[in-house]
C-alpha positions as CSV (number, residue, x, y, z in Angstrom):
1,X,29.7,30.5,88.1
2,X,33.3,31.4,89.8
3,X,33.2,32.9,93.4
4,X,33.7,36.7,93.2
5,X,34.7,38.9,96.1
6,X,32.2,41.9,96.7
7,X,32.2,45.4,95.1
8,X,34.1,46.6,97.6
9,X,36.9,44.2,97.9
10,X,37.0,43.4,94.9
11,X,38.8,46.9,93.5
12,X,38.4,48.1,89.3
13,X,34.6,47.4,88.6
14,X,34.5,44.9,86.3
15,X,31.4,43.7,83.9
16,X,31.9,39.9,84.3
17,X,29.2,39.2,81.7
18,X,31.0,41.2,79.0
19,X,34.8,40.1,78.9
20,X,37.0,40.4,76.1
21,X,37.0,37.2,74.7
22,X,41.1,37.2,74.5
23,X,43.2,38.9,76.5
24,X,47.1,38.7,75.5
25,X,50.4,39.5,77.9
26,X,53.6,40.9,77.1
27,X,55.2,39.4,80.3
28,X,57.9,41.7,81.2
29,X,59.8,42.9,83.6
30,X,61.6,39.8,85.3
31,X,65.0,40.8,85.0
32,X,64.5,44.2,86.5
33,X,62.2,42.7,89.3
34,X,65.5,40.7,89.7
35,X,67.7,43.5,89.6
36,X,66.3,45.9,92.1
37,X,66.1,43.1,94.8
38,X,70.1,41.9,94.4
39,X,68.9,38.6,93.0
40,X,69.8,37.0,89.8
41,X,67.7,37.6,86.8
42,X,67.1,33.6,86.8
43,X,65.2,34.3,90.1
44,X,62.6,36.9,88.2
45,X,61.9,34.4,85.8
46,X,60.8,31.7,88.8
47,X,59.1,34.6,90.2
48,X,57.5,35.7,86.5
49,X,56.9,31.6,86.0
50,X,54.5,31.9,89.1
51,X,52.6,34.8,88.3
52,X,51.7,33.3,84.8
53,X,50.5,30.2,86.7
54,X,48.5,32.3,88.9
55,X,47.2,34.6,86.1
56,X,46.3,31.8,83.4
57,X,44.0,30.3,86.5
58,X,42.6,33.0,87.7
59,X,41.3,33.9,83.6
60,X,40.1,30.5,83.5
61,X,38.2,31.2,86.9
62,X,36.5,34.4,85.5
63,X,35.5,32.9,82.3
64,X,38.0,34.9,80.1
65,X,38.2,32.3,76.2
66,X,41.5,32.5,75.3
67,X,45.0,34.0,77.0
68,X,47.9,34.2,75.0
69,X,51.1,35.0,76.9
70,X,54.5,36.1,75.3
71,X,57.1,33.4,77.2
72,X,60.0,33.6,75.0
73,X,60.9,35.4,71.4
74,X,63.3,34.7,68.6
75,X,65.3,37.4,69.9
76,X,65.5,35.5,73.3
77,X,68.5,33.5,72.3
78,X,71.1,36.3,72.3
79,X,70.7,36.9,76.3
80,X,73.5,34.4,78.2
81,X,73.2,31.0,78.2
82,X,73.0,30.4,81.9
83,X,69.5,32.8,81.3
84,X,68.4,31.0,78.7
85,X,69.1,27.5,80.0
86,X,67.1,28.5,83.0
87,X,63.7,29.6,81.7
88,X,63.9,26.3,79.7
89,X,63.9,24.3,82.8
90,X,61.6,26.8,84.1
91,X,59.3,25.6,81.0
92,X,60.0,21.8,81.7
93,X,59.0,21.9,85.2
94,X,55.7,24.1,84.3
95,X,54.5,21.7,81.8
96,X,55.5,18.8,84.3
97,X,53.0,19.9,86.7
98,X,50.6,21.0,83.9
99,X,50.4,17.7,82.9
100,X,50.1,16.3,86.4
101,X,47.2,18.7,87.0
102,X,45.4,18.9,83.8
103,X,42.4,16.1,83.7
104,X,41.4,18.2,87.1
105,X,42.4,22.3,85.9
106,X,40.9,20.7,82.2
107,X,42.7,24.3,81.0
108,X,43.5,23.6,76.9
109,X,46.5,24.3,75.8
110,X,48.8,25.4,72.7
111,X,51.6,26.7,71.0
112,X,52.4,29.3,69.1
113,X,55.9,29.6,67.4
114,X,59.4,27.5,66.3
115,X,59.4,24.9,68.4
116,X,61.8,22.5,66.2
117,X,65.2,24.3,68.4
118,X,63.8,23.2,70.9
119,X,65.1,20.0,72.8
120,X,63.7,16.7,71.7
121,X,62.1,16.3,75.3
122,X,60.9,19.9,75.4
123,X,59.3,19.1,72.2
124,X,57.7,15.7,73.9
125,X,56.1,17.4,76.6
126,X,54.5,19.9,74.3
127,X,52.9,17.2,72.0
128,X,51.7,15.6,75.8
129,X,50.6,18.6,76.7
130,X,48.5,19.4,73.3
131,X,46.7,16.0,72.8
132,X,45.9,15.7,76.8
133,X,44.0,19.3,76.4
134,X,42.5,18.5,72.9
135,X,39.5,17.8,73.9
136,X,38.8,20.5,76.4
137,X,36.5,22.9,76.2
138,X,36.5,26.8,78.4
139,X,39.7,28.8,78.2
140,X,42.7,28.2,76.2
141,X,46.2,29.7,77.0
142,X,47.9,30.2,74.0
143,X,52.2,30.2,75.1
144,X,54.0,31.8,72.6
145,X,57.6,30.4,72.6
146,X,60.7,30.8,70.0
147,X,58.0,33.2,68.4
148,X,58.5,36.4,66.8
149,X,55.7,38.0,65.2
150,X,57.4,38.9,61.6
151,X,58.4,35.5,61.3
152,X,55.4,34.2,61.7
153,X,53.9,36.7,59.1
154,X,57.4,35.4,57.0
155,X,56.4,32.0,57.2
156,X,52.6,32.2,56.4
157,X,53.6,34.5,53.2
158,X,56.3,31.2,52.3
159,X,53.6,28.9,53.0
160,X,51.3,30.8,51.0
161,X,53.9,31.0,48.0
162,X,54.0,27.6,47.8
163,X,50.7,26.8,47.2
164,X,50.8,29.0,44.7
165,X,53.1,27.5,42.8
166,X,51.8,24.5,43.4
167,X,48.8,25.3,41.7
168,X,47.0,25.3,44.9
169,X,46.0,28.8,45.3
170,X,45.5,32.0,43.3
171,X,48.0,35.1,44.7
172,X,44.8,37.6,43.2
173,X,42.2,35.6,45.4
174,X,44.3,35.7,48.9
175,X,41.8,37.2,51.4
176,X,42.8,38.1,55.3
177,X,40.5,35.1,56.4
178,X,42.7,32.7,54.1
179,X,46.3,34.1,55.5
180,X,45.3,34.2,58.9
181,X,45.0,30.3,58.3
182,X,48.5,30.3,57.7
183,X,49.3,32.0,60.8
184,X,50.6,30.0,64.0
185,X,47.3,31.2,65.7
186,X,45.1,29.8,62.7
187,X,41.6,29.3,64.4
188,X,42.0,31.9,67.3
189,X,40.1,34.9,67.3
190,X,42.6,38.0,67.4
191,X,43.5,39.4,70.7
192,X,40.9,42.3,72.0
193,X,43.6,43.8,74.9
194,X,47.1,43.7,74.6
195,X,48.7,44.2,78.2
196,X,52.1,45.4,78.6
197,X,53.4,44.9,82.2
198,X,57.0,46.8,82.9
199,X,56.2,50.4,81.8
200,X,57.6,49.9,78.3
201,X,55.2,51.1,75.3
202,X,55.9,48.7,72.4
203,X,54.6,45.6,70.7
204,X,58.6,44.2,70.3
205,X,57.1,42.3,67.5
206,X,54.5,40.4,69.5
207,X,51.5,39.2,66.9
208,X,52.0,42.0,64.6
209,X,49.0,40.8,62.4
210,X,47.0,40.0,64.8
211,X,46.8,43.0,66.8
212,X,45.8,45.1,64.4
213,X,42.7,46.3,66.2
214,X,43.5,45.1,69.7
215,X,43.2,47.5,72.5
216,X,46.5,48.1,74.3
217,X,47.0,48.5,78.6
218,X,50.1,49.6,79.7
219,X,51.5,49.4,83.4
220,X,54.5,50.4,85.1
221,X,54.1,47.1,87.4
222,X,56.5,44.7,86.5
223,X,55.8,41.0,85.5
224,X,56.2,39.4,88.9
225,X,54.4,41.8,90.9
226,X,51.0,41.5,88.8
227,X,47.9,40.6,90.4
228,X,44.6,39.7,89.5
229,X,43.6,43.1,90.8
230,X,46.0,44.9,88.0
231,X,44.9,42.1,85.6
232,X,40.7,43.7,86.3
233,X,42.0,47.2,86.5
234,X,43.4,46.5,82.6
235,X,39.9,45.0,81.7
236,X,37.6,47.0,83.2
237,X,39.4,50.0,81.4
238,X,38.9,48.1,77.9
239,X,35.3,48.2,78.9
240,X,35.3,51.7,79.1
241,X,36.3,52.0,75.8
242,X,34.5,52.4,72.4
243,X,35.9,50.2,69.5
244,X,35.0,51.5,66.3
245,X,37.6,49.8,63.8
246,X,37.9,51.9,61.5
247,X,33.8,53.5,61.5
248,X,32.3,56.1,62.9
């Protein structure tokens, strides 16, 4: 059982033996947590790099299942080069010391997205990274990277095409179960909460399909700058909630 602080340090009540079994991040906000300190936006993305370290522990610590964090989109690649070069070597160095650290954190780990642009030892690191965690068991942090949520519906829908004219599969028998197979996040349960750091109030095509009955948490506290405290506040007010999908 992880060690808690009491009720009264410990802030938002929280029902530890009832978490949403995944919890999902839009992590936003590093460029204007840059901005408003003079520093370079490269410098919010270390800063944003640490707070996902920090955050994908501490879920691990409270016994959240799965964490799936939104690193990097298809739409990524039009900011500058110098931006982009830098949260790539942000992403080498993370999955560096992931690796170093993982037989003792034992945190699984995946992918979600296009990873084929990616350099060849980017790629590497990932397929490290995936067969060291295989076998794991607890929390799994899901990294969504090159990933855009249309083209993953795009590609499932290709996929899908194919094995139907392959023979393989009948367009008139498709159920949800068998496209969500198709999906990049084939084999994890859809997010329950959706958090949006940054005060902006869209999805900005972040799994379209899956969070179709995900609660959604929105905060004006930018990426850097959020805690473990902001992370409880946005699950305790899930629990407060009543999800009815689609019933009375």
């Amino acid at each position: 059982m992880p060690f808690f602080k009491s009720k009264e340090e410990q802030g938002p009540k929280v029902d530890f033996e009832h978490l949403p079994r995944h919890v999902a991040i839009i992590m936003d906000g590093n460029g204007r947590w840059a901005k408003r300190r003079g520093l370079p936006r490269t410098a919010g993305h270390a800063a944003g790099a640490e707070t996902f370290r920090r955050i994908a522990t501490y879920c691990k610590e409270i016994g959240l299942d799965y964490l799936t964090v939104y690193a990097f989109s298809t739409e990524n690649w039009k900011r500058p080069a110098e931006e982009v070069s830098a949260i790539m070597g942000l992403l080498k160095k993370y999955l560096l010391e992931a690796i170093g650290k993982m037989e003792r954190d034992r945190v699984k780990m995946e992918f979600f997205g296009d990873l084929s642009p990616l350099t060849p030892e980017l790629r590497e690191l990932i397929e490290r990274t995936r067969e060291i965690s295989r076998h794991y068991e607890g929390c799994q942090v899901n990294i969504c990277l090159n990933y855009g949520g249309r083209d993953e519906i795009l590609r499932a829908a290709r996929d899908f095409a194919r094995d139907c004219v392959q023979g393989k599969a009948d367009p008139d028998s498709l159920t949800e179960e068998q496209f969500s197979e198709k999906l990049f996040s084939k084999g994890v349960p859809d997010p329950d909460l959706i958090i949006r750091p940054s005060g902006e109030l869209r999805l900005s095509n972040f799994l379209l399909w899956q969070a179709a009955y995900a609660e959604f948490y929105f905060t004006d506290v930018l990426w850097p700058d959020f805690s473990n405290e902001e992370l409880l506040r946005a699950i305790a007010d899930f629990q407060g909630r009543k999800r009815r999908y689609g019933g009375v």
